[in-house]
Structures are given as structure tokens and as C-alpha cells.
C-alpha positions, 0 to 999 in steps of 0.5 A: 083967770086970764082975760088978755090970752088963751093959756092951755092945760093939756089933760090926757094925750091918749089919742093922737088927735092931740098931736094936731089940736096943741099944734093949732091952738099954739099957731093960733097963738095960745101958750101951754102951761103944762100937761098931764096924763095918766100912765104911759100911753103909747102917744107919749113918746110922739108927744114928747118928741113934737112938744119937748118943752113942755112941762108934765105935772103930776096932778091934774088938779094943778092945772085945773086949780091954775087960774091962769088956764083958761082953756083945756084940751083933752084926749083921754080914752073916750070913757073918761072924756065926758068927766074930765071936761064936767070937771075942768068947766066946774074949775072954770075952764073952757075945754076942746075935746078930741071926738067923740065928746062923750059916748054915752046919752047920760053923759051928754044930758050931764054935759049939757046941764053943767054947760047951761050952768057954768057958761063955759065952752065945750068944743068937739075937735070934729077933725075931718072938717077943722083940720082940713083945708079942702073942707073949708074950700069947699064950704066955701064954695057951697055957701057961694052957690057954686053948685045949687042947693045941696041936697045929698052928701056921701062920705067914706071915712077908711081908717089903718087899723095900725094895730101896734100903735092901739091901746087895749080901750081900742078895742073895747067898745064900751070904752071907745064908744063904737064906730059910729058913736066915735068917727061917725062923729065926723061924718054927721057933722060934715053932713048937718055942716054942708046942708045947712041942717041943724038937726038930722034923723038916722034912717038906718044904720049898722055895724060889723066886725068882719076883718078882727073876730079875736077882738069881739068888741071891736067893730071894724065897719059901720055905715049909716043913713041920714035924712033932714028937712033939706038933705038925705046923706050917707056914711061909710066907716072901717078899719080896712085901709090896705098897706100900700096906701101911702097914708092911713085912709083915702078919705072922701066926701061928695057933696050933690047940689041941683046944679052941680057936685063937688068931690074931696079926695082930702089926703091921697089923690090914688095914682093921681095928683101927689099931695092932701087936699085935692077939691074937684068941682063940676057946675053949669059953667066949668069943671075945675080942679082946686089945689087946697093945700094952702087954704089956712085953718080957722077952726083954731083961731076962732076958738082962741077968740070965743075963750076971749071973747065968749062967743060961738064963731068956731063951733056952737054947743048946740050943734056939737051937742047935736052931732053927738046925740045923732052919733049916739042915736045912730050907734044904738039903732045898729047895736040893737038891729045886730042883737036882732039878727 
């Protein structure tokens, strides 16, 4: 095992996530030894194209077995992500999976229990904060006491169906997960994150499928309620981004504090400021536009020195585990209120 640098094995590229988590782990100064996937998903082409010299095995065990790997990054379909990484962390590797992490309860309590006996990390890539520089501004500025204690935040999360561009497990939700089991991941995190909450209950919650009825297993809408001992939150979910939005989702996040707000338009500013990353912030003393474009990531830099070092200064499993139990959690409340009705 490497002690001195972090070595990557990339097993599963299935989600375009794994596009932006290879980037950051090779900007925080990680090296790949090599990658493999399954078949030919339709993210192979972009992969190939964004890492062209990187070499493709044919086994995944020739990466699980190399004992200079110390870290595996996996964006298989969701089903198969909870053992893929129990079975790089039984081979001694730390992994960082695209979300959600698992999309079962069984699969969760499995991972906690080879966690707590291997001791290696089991990191969720919860994209929506790590790979945004106006979420890190604004944490920032949250923990500063700019605008009071955080009582409430409200997030939208619009996503571009794309429909070329999606596998058939897309569309399946017990390979996928459901809505709020897989991108309601982002929203609980950003919530327990910017209220300071280490854990959270789900009010209420529902799902829909109101745009695609020739897909019955998908669910194109979600929303949910959260309430913790310091804040109430709420989220919105869909697959409803119209096409002239020049980007996949007009993404926002407020969040309420007792002297004040701040508001993130993360990646379009609509018939506003061009650009990603615009943070808007009122107080008793000023109301301001922050331009975050330029606040650098830390997400991946951190976890480079948590495989070194083992510590938990990127993201610890207690809250990952958590985000996804209340993910979870929020998916069963909706499926089991949409068999009632």
C-alpha cells in the first residue's frame, strides 16, 4: 500500500459524475493507475476523450489486487455501487462514490459494518456542495455569522432529462434508487451542512411521475420536508428543465438566517450576470453580490490528505452515512404515501 501519495483505480464510469471526481482527485494531486468498467456505457466516449491516457483493464481485480491503490473512485449504476466499494475496502482501498452511495437500507447497514471493521474511508461525492465554489463561499460566510443563526434552508434542484444520453437503469427506480434517494442526497446534505445539524427528521415527502407516463418507473418530481432540533429545510426535485436554459438546471439554494439570507443561483444567473457561481447575500449591514467563480474546491484536496493521513477533514462517514439513511428515509415516506392514494 502507498503511504507517500494518493494512487487511483476508477471502477465504473456510468455516471457522468466521474468526469468532475477524476478531475479533482488529479488537481489535488492524485495519479490513476488505470480504470475499468463494464461494457460500454454511454459516458465512455466523454471519458476517453477527457482522459485519453489512461489505461483500461480488463478485470477489476487487477486493480483491487494493486497494492499501490490506495483510493477507488466508483460511478457504476447505482445498484451496484454498495458492493463495489464493500469490495474494494475488503481489498484494503479507501473508495469515493458518486451519489447516492447505496439505495437500499440493507446495503447501508452492510456498509457500516465493513467500515467499522476495515477502518477504510467511504466517501459520497455530494456534488451539489464539493463542486461548487458559491457553496463553499457561502458556508463560509454562515459560519462567519454573516446573517445569524440559520433557521431554514430551501433548495431547487431542476435537472435536463437528456434522454439520449441516459442508460435503461435511468429509468428503472429500483436500480437507480428514486429521486429522492439519489439527488435528494444533495439537498439533506447542504441542509444538515448549512444548519449545523448532525442529524435531521423527514416531515413529509412525495414523489411523482407527471412528464414521462411511457417510463413507469421513473419519477420525474420529488420534494420533501425536513425538521431538525436547529432548522426546518425544504427541497424540490425534477427532470423539467426546459431547453432554452443554457445549461442542465438553474439550480438554487437559500438559506434564512434571523439576521439575514443568502441566496445561490450556482450555474445560470437567468437574463442576468453570465457566468456559474453567483452568491447574493442581504444583512443588517449591506446587501452585496459576491462573484464565486474563483473560490477554489477543497473537497478533493482534503481527501487526498484523509487517504494519507486518515482523518476525516473532507467529509466524515457519520454524516455520509446519515445523508444517505435520511435519503432513504425520505424515498420510503413518498413510495409508501403514492401506494396510498
Amino acid at each position: 500500500m502507498n503511504n507517500s501519495e494518493v494512487v487511483i483505480g476508477v471502477i465504473g464510469i456510468d455516471h457522468r459524475h466521474i468526469y468532475g471526481m477524476l478531475s479533482g482527485m488529479l488537481e489535488a494531486g492524485a495519479r490513476c493507475k488505470g480504470w475499468w468498467t463494464e461494457g460500454e456505457p454511454k459516458t465512455l466516449s466523454g471519458f476517453v476523450k477527457r482522459f485519453p491516457d489512461l489505461p483500461r483493464v480488463a478485470d477489476r481485480r487487477e486493480l483491487l489486487d494493486d497494492g499501490d491503490i490506495n483510493l477507488v473512485l466508483i460511478a457504476a449504476p447505482p445498484h451496484q455501487r454498495a458492493d463495489l466499494a464493500i469490495e474494494a475496502m475488503e481489498h484494503g482501498k479507501d473508495v469515493m462514490l458518486d451519489k447516492p452511495g447505496c439505495i437500499s437500507f440493507a446495503e447501508l447497514d452492510r456498509i457500516k459494518a465493513v467500515v467499522e471493521r476495515t477502518g477504510r474511508i467511504w466517501s459520497v461525492n455530494f456534488s451539489e456542495r464539493f463542486e461548487v465554489p458559491s457553496s463553499i463561499k457561502a458556508l463560509e460566510l454562515v459560519r462567519g455569522g454573516e446573517i445569524g443563526k440559520v433557521v431554514q434552508t430551501l433548495a431547487v434542484g431542476p435537472h435536463r432529462l437528456n434522454r439520449h444520453t441516459r442508460p435503461e437503469w435511468f429509468f428503472d427506480r429500483s436500480l437507480y434508487g428514486g429521486i429522492l434517494g439519489d439527488i435528494g442526497t444533495h439537498q439533506i446534505d447542504q441542509f444538515l451542512t448549512f444548519t449545523g445539524s448532525s442529524d435531521a427528521e423527514i416531515v413529509s415527502a412525495s414523489v411523482g411521475n407527471f412528464a414521462n407516463p411511457a417510463d413507469p418507473n421513473f419519477q420525474d418530481f420529488g420534494e420533501m420536508l425536513l425538521r431538525s432540533d436547529k432548522a426546518r429545510g425544504y427541497a424540490r426535485l425534477d427532470w423539467y428543465t426546459p431547453e432554452a436554459l443554457p445549461n442542465w438546471g438553474d439550480g438554487r439554494l437559500l438559506v434564512l438566517g434571523t439576521q439575514g439570507y443568502i441566496e445561490l443561483r450556482k450555474y445560470v444567473d437567468i437574463e442576468g450576470r453570465p457566468g456559474t457561481d453567483h452568491l447574493f447575500m442581504v444583512n443588517n449591514s449591506r446587501s452585496t453580490y459576491i462573484d464565486c467563480s474563483d473560490v477554489p474546491l477543497t473537497y478533493f484536496r482534503d481527501l487526498a490528505a484523509d487517504v494519507l493521513e486518515r482523518t476525516e477533514r473532507s467529509l466524515t462517514f457519520s454524516h455520509a452515512a446519515t445523508v444517505t439513511r435520511l435519503a432513504l428515509e425520505a424515498q420510503q415516506m413518498a413510495e409508501q404515501d403514492l401506494r396510498r392514494e
